[in-house]
Structures are given as C-alpha cells and as structure tokens.
C-alpha positions as CSV (number, residue, x, y, z in Angstrom):
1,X,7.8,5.2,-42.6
2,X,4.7,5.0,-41.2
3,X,3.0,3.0,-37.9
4,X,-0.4,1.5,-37.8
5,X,-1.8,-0.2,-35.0
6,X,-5.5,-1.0,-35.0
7,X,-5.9,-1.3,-31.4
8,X,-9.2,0.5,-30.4
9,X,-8.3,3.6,-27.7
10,X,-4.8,4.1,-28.3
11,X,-3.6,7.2,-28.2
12,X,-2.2,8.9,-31.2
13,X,1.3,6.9,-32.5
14,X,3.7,9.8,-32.2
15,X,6.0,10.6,-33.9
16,X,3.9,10.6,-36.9
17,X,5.2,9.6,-40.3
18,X,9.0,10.0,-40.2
19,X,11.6,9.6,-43.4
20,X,14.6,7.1,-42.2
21,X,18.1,7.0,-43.8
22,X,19.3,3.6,-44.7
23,X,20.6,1.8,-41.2
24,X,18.7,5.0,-38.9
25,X,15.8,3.3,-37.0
26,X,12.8,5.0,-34.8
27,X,11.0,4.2,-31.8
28,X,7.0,4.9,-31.8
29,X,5.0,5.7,-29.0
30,X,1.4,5.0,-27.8
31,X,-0.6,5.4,-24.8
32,X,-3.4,2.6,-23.8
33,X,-5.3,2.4,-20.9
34,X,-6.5,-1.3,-19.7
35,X,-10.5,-1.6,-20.0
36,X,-12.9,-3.6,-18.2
37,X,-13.2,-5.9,-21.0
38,X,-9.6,-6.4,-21.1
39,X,-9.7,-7.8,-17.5
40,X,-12.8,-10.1,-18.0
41,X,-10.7,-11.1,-21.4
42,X,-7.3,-11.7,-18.8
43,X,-5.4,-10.1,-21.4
44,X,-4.7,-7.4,-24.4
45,X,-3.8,-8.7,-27.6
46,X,-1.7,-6.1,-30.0
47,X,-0.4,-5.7,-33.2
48,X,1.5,-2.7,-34.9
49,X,2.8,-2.4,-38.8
50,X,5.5,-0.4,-39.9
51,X,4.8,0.4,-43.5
52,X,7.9,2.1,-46.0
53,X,9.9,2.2,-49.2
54,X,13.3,0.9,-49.1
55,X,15.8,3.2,-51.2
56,X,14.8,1.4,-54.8
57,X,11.1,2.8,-53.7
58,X,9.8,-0.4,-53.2
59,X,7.7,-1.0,-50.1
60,X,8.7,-2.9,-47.4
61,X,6.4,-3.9,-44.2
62,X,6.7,-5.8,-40.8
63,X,4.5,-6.6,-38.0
64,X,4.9,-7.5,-34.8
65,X,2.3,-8.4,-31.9
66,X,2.7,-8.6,-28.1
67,X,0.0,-9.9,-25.8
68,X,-0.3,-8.6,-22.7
69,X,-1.6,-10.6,-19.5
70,X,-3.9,-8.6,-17.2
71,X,-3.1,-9.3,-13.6
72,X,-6.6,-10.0,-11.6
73,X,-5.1,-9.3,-7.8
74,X,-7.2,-7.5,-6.2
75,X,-6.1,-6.7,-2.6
76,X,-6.9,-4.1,-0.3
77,X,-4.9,-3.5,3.2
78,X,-5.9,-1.3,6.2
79,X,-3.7,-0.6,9.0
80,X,-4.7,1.2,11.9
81,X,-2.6,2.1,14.9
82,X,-2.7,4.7,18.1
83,X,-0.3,5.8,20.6
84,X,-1.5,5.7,24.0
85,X,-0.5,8.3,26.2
86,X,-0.3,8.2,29.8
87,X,-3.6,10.4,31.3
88,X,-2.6,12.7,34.3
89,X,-5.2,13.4,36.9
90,X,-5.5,16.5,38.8
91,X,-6.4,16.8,42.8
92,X,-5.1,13.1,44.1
C-alpha cells in the first residue's frame, strides 16, 4: 500500500510503502506548516490516496480530503506590573 498526497511542502509520508494483511490497517504521517498564502486563502485544502492490490492482485484505491480553516486572530497582550516598596530615609 502506498500514500500519495499532492499537497506542495509536506513532509515526507512516513511510513513509506507498507504490505498489509487482509483486515491489518496503517496510519500515515505528514508534517505541513501553514503558509502565508494559506492565511490570505482562510484555509488549506487536502487530499491523500491510498493506492494497493487486494489479495486477487487487483488494485484497489480511496481518497479522502479534509479542508482546514485558518484562524485569522491576531492578538497580542502586554502586562506590566511593579511592587512598590516602602523607601527608608536615613538622618530624620
């Protein structure tokens, strides 16, 4: 079985090409980091294939996509704070 995903800037799909026993499954892995583009877009749009042969060697496919919605929140937060301590003066 092997995963295909045509997603520019993803990270390699590990584990690479893998051979299955009927009923065994696998879970595929890969990294992407969100681009500037993808924020002006609001969101990043995905879709893998998992390509095999089923145990009569015929080859058996399915896709599935998931879209992602970028979160345009920006915040920022400062908090400043002192303790005041008493001053002591010398001589009075």
């Amino acid at each position: 079985m092997t995963v295909s995903d045509p997603l520019s800037g993803l990270s390699a799909i590990t584990p690479g090409p893998v051979t299955l026993a009927p009923g065994e499954n696998q879970c595929s892995r890969q990294i992407y980091t969100i681009t500037q583009s993808d924020m002006d877009a609001g969101q990043v749009d995905n879709t893998a294939t998992a390509t095999g042969n089923d145990p009569d060697d015929v080859e058996v496919s399915d896709t599935d996509s998931e879209t992602i919605t970028v979160v345009k929140d920006a915040s920022i937060e400062i908090v400043k704070s002192a303790d005041h301590l008493p001053t002591m003066q010398q001589g009075m």
